[in-house]
LUMDOLO-459850 format. One line per field, with one value per residue: residue in three letters; x, y, z of N, C-alpha, C in turn. Coordinates in steps of 0.2 Angstrom, whole numbers, plus 5000, padded with zeros to 4 digits. Layout:
BEGIN
residuo	c(ALA:...)
nx	c(X:...)
ny	c(Y:...)
nz	c(Z:...)
cax	c(X:...)
cay	c(Y:...)
caz	c(Z:...)
cx	c(X:...)
cy	c(Y:...)
cz	c(Z:...)
//
This chain:
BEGIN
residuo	c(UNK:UNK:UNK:UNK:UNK:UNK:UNK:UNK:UNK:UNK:UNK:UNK:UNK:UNK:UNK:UNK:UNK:UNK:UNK:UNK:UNK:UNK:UNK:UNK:UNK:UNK:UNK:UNK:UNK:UNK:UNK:UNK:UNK:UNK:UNK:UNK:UNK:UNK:UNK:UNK:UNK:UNK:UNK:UNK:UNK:UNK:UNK:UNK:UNK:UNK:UNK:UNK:UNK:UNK:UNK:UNK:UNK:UNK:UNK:UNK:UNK:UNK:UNK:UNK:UNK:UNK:UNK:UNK:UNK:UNK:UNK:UNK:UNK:UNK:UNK:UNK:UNK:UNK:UNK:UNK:UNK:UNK:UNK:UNK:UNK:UNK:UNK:UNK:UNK:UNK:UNK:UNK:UNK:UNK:UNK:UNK:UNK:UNK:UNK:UNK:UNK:UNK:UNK:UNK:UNK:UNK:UNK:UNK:UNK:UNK:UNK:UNK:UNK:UNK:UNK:UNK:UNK:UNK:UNK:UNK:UNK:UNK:UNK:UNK:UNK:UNK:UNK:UNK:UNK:UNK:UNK:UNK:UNK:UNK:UNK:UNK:UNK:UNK:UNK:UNK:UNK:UNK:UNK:UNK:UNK:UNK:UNK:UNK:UNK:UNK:UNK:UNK:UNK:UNK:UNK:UNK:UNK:UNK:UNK:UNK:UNK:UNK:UNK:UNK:UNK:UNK:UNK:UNK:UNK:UNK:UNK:UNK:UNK:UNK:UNK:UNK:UNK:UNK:UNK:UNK:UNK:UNK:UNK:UNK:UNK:UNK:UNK:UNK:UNK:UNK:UNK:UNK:UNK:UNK:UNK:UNK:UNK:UNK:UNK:UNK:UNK:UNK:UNK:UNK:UNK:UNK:UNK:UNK:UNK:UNK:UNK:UNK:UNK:UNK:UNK:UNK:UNK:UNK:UNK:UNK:UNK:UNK:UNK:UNK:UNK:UNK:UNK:UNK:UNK:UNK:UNK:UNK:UNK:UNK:UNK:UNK:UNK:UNK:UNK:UNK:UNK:UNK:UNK:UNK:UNK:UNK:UNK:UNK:UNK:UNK:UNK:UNK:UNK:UNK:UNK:UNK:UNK:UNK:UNK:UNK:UNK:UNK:UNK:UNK:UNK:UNK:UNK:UNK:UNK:UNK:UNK:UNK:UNK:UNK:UNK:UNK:UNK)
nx	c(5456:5457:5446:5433:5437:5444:5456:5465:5481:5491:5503:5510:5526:5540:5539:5525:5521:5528:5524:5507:5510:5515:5501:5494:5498:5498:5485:5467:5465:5461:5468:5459:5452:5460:5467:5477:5489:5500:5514:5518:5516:5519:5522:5511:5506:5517:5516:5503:5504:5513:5507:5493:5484:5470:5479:5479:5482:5475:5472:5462:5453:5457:5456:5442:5428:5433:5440:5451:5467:5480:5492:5508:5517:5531:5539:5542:5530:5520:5507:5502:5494:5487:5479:5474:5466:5457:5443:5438:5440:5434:5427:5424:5435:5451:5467:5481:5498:5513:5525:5543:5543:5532:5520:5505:5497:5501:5493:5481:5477:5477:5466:5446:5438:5439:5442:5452:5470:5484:5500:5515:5530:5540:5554:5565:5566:5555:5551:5555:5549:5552:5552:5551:5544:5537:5523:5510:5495:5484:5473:5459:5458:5451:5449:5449:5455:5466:5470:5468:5478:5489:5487:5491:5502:5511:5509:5520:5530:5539:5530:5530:5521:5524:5523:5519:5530:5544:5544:5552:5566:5563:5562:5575:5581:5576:5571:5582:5592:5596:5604:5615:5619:5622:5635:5642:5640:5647:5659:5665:5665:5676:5686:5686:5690:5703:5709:5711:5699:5689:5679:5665:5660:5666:5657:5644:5647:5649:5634:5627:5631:5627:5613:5608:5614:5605:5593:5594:5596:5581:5574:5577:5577:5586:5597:5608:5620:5623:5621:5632:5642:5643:5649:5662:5675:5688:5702:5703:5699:5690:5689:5699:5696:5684:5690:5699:5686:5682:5689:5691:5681:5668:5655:5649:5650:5639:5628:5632:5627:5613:5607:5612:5605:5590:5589:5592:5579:5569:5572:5569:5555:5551:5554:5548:5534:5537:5538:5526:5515)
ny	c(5512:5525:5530:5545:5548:5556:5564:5571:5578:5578:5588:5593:5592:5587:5575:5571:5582:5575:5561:5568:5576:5566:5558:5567:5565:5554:5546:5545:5556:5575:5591:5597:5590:5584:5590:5599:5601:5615:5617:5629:5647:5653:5643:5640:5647:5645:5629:5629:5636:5629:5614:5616:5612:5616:5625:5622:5629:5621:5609:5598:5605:5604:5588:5583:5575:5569:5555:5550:5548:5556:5553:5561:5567:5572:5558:5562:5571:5565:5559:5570:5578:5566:5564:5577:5575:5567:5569:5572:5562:5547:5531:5529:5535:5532:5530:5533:5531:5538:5540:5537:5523:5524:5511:5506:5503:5509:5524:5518:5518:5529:5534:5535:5519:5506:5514:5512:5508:5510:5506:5513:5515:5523:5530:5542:5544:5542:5556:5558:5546:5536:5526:5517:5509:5500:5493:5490:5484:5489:5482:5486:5487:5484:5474:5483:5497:5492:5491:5503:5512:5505:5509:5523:5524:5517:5525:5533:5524:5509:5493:5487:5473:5468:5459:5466:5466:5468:5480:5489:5482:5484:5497:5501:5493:5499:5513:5519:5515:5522:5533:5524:5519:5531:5535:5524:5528:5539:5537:5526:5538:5546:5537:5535:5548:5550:5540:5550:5556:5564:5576:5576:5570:5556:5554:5555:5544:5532:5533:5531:5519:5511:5512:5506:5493:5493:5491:5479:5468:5471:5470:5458:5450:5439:5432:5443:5438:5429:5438:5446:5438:5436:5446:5444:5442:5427:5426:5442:5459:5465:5453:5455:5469:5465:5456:5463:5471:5461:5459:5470:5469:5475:5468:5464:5474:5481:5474:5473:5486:5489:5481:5488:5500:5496:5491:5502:5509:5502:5504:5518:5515:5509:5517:5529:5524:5523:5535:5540:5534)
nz	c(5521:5529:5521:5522:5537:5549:5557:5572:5577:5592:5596:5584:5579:5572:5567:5569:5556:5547:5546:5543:5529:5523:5523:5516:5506:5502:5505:5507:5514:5516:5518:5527:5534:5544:5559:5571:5587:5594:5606:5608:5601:5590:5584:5577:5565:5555:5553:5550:5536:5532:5529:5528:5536:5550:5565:5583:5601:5607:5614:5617:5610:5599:5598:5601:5594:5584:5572:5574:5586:5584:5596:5596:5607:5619:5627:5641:5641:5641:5653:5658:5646:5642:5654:5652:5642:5644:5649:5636:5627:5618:5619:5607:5599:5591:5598:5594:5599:5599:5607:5613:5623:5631:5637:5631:5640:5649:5642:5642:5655:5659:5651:5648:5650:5641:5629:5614:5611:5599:5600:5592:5585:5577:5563:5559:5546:5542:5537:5525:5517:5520:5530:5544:5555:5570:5576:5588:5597:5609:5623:5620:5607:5589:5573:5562:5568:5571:5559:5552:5560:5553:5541:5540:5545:5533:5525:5525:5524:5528:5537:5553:5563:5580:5596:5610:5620:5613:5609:5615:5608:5598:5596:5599:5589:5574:5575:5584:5575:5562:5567:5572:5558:5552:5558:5552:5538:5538:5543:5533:5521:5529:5525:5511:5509:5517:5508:5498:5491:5488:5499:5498:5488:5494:5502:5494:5487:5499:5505:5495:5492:5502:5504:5491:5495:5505:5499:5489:5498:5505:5491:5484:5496:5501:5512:5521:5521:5512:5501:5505:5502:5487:5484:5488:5481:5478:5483:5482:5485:5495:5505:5511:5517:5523:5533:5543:5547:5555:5564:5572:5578:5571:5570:5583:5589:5583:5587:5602:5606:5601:5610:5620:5619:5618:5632:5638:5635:5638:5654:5656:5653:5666:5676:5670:5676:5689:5691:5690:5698)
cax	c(5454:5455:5443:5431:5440:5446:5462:5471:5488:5493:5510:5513:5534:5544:5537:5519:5523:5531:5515:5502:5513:5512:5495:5493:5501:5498:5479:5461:5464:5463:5469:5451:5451:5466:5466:5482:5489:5508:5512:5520:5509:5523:5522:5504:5506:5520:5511:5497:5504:5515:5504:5486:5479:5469:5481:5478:5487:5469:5470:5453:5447:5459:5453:5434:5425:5441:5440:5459:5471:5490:5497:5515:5519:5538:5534:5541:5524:5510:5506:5500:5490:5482:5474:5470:5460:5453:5437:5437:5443:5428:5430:5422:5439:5455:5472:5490:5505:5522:5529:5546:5543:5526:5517:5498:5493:5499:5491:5473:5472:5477:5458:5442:5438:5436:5448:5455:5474:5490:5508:5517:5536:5542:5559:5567:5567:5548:5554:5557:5545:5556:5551:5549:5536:5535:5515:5507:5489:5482:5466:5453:5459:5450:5454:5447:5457:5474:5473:5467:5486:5494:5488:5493:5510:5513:5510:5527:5536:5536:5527:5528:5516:5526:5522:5523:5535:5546:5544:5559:5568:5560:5564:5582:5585:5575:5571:5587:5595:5597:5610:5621:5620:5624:5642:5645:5641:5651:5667:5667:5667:5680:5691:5689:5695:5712:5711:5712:5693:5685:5674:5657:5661:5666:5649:5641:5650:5646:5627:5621:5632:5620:5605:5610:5616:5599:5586:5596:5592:5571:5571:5578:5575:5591:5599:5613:5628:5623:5623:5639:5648:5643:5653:5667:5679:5690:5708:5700:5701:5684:5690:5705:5692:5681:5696:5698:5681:5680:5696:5688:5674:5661:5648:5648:5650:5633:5623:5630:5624:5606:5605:5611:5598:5587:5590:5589:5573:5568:5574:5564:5549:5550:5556:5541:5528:5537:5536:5517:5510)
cay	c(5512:5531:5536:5548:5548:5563:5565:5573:5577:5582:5589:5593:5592:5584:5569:5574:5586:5571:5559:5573:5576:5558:5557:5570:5564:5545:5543:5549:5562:5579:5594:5599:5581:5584:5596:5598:5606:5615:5620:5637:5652:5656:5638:5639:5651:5639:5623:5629:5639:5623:5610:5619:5611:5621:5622:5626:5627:5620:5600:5598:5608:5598:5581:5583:5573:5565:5548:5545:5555:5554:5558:5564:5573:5569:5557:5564:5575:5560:5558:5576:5577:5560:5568:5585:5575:5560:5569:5572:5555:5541:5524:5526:5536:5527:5533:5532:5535:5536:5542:5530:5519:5524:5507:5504:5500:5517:5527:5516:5517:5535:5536:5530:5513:5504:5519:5508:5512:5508:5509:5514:5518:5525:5530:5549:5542:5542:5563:5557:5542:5528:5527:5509:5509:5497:5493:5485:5484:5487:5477:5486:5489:5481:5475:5489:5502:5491:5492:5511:5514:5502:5514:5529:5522:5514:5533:5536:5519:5502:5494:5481:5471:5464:5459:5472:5466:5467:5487:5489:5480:5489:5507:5499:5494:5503:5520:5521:5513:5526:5535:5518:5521:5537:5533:5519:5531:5544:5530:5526:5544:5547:5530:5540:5556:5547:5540:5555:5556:5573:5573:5578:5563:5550:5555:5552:5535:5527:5534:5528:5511:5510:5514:5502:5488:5490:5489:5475:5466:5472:5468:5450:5444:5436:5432:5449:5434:5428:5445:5448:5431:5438:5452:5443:5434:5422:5432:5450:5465:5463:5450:5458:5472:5462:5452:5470:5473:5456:5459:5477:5468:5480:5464:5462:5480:5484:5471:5477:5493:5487:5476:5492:5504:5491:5490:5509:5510:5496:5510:5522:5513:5508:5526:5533:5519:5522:5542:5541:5529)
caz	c(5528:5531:5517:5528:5544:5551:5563:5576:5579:5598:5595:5577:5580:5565:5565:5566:5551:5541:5546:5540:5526:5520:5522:5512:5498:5500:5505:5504:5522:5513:5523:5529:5538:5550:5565:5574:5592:5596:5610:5606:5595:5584:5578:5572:5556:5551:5551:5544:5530:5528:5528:5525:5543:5555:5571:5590:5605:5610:5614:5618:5605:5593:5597:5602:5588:5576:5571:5577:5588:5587:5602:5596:5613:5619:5631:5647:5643:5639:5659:5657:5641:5643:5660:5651:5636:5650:5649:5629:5622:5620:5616:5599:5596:5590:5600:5594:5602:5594:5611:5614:5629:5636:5633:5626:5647:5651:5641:5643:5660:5659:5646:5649:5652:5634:5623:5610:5610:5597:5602:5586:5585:5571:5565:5558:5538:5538:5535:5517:5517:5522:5539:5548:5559:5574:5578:5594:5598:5617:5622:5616:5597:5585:5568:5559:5570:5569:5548:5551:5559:5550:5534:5542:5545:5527:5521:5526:5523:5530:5545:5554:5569:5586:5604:5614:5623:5607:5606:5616:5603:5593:5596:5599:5582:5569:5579:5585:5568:5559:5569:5570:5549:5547:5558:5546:5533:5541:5541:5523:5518:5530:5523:5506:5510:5518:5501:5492:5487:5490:5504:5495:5483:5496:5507:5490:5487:5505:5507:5488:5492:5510:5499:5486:5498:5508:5493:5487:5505:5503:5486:5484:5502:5502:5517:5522:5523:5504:5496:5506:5498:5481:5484:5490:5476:5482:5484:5481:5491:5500:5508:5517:5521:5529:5540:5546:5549:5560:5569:5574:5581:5569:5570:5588:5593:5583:5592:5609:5603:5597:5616:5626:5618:5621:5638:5640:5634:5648:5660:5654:5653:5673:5678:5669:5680:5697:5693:5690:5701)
cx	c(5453:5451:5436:5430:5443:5454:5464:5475:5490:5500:5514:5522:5535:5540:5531:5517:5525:5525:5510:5505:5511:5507:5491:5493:5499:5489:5473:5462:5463:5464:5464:5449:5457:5466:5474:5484:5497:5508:5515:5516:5515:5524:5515:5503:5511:5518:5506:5498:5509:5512:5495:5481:5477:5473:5479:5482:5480:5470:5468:5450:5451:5457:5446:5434:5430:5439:5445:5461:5477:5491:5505:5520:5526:5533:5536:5532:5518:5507:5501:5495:5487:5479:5472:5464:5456:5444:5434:5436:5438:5430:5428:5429:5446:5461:5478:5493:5511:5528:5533:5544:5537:5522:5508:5494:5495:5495:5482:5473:5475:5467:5454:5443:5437:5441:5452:5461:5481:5494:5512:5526:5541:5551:5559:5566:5559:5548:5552:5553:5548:5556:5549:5547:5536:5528:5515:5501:5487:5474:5461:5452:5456:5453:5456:5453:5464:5472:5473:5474:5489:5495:5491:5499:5513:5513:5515:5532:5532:5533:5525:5524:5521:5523:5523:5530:5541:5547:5552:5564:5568:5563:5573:5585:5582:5573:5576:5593:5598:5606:5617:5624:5624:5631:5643:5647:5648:5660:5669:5670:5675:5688:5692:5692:5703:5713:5714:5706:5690:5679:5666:5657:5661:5661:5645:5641:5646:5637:5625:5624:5626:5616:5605:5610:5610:5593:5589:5592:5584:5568:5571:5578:5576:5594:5606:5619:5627:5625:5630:5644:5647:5646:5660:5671:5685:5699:5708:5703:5695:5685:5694:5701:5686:5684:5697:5694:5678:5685:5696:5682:5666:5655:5645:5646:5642:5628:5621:5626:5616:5604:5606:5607:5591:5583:5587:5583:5569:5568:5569:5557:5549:5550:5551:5536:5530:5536:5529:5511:5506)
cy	c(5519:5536:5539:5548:5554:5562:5571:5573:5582:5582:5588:5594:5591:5579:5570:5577:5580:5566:5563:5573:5570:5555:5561:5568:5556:5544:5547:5555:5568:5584:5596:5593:5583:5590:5593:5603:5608:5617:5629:5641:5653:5648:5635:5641:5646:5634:5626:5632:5634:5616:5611:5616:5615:5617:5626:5626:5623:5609:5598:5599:5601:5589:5579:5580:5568:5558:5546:5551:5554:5557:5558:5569:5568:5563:5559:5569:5572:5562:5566:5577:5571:5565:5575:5582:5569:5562:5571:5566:5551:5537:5523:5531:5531:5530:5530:5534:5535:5538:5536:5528:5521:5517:5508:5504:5508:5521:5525:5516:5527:5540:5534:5523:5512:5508:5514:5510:5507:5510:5509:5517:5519:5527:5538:5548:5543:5550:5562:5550:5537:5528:5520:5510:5502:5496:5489:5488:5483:5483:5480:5488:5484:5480:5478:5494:5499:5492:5501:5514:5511:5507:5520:5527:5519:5521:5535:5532:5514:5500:5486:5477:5466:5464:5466:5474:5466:5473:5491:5489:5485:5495:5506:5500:5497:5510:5522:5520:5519:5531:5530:5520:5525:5537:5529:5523:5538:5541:5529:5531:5547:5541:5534:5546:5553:5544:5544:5556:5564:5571:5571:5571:5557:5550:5551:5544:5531:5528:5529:5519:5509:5508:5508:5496:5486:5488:5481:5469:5466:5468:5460:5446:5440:5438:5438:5443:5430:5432:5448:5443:5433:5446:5451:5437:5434:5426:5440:5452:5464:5459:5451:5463:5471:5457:5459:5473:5467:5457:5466:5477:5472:5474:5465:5470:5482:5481:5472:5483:5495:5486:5482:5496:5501:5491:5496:5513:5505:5502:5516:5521:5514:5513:5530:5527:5520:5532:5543:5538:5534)
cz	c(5531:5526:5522:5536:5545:5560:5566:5579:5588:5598:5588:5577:5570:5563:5562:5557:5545:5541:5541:5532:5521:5518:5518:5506:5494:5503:5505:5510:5516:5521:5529:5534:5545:5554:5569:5579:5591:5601:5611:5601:5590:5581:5574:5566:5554:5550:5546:5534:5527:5525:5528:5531:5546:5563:5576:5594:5611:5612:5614:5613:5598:5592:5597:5593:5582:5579:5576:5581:5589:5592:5601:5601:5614:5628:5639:5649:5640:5646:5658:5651:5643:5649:5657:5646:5643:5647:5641:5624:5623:5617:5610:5596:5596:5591:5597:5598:5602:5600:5614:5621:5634:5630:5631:5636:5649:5649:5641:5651:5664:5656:5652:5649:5644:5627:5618:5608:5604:5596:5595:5587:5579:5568:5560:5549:5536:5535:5526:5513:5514:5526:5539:5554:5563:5577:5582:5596:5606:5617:5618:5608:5595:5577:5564:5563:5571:5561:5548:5554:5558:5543:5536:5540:5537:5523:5520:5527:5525:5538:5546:5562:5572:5593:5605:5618:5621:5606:5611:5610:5597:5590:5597:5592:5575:5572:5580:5580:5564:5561:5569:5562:5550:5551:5554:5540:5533:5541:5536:5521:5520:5527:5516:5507:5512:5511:5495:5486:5491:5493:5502:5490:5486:5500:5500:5488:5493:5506:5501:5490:5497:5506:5494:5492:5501:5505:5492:5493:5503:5498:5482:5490:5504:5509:5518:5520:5513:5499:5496:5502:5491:5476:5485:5486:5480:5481:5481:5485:5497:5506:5514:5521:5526:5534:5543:5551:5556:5567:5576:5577:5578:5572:5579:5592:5591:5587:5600:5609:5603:5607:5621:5626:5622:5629:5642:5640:5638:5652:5660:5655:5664:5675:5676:5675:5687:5695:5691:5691:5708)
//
């Protein structure tokens, strides 16, 4: 889907850099295809000399003509960029934008009329190309230019297509997921250490169990409460550690967790449409 396609990144950050990267390495884009913007000068010789793209601190000049254009800006600063390209952007190009909580209607009625846009939310794992990717398609995306970010985003993991009304959720629990883990992770490790495991060794322990436990999950497709019973023999230890784990409310506490993020990200959404009306 991206073989002679050409992209722009507005705001080469981390993400951007992991994105590009990806597509470096996982599709036909070659470096010479991608143009990219930053907003600071001391971050253009780095990009370039890391990733071989030509960068600007130019917006304008970065998107003119590109098939596609990430918008990776934070999003208290879309509002701003969408009005600086307004008069650049044409509807034969295809806009992204991975910025949390500005939806697909914001940024189309910030373009032209007709701009084809996809809301995309990603999470920090696509870094190392395990990234899960939330996609949502606004009205005038077509097939072709939902598959062309759906490839983008499988360059750097997995990727899955909801309502948009769902992208909340979304950013709640795989965007925001990661941090949940790494206290989990963080828990165990500490459980070993009180054990009398050395810490470098018990971090090791609890990460590759995670890692192990979640492929397991992906790759058999097994329901999480199956795989947990097949870990749980009948007067074992598992067992006690999971009466502990119920008693401690873990189940409940993550999903308030997942439903408060959620929520926050609601908040966000509103509070950016009453400040740029």
């Amino acid at each position: 889907m991206l073989a002679k396609k050409t992209l722009a990144v507005v705001g080469v950050g981390k993400l951007g850099e992991a994105l590009i990267s990806g597509l470096l390495k996982n599709s036909s884009l070659a470096a010479s295809d991608i143009t990219g913007s930053v907003g600071k000068t001391t971050s253009i010789e780095r990009v370039e000399k890391k990733l071989g793209i030509k960068v600007s601190q130019d917006n304008k000049e970065t998107v003119a003509g590109k098939d596609i254009i990430l918008l990776a800006v934070k999003p208290q600063n879309m509002d701003r960029v969408l009005k600086e390209l307004k008069e650049t952007i044409t509807p034969k190009q295809l806009v992204i934008s991975v910025a949390a909580s500005v939806t697909s209607s914001f940024v189309q009625e910030r373009l032209k009329e007709g701009v084809p846009v996809v809301r995309a939310m990603p999470n920090t794992p696509s870094v190392i190309n395990a990234g899960m990717a939330g996609l949502c398609a606004g009205v005038h995306a077509n097939a072709d230019q939902i598959a062309m970010a759906e490839a983008i985003f499988k360059c750097v993991g997995e990727t899955v297509f909801v309502d948009e009304s769902l992208m909340d959720a979304v950013t709640a629990l795989s965007a925001s997921g990661p941090a949940y883990l790494y206290v989990v992770v963080e828990s165990l490790a500490e459980a070993g250490v009180k054990l009398g495991i050395p810490r470098e060794t018990a971090t090791l322990l609890a990460a590759q169990t995670m890692f192990g436990a979640a492929k397991m999950v992906l790759d058999s497709k097994a329901h999480p409460a199956m795989l947990k019973d097949t870990v749980t023999t009948p007067a074992g230890c598992t067992i006690d550690g999971l009466m502990e784990l119920e008693e401690g409310k873990l189940r409940v506490t993550l999903i308030k967790a997942v439903v408060k993020a959620a929520e926050r990200a609601r908040e966000l959404v509103n509070s950016q449409t009453q400040t740029y009306k």
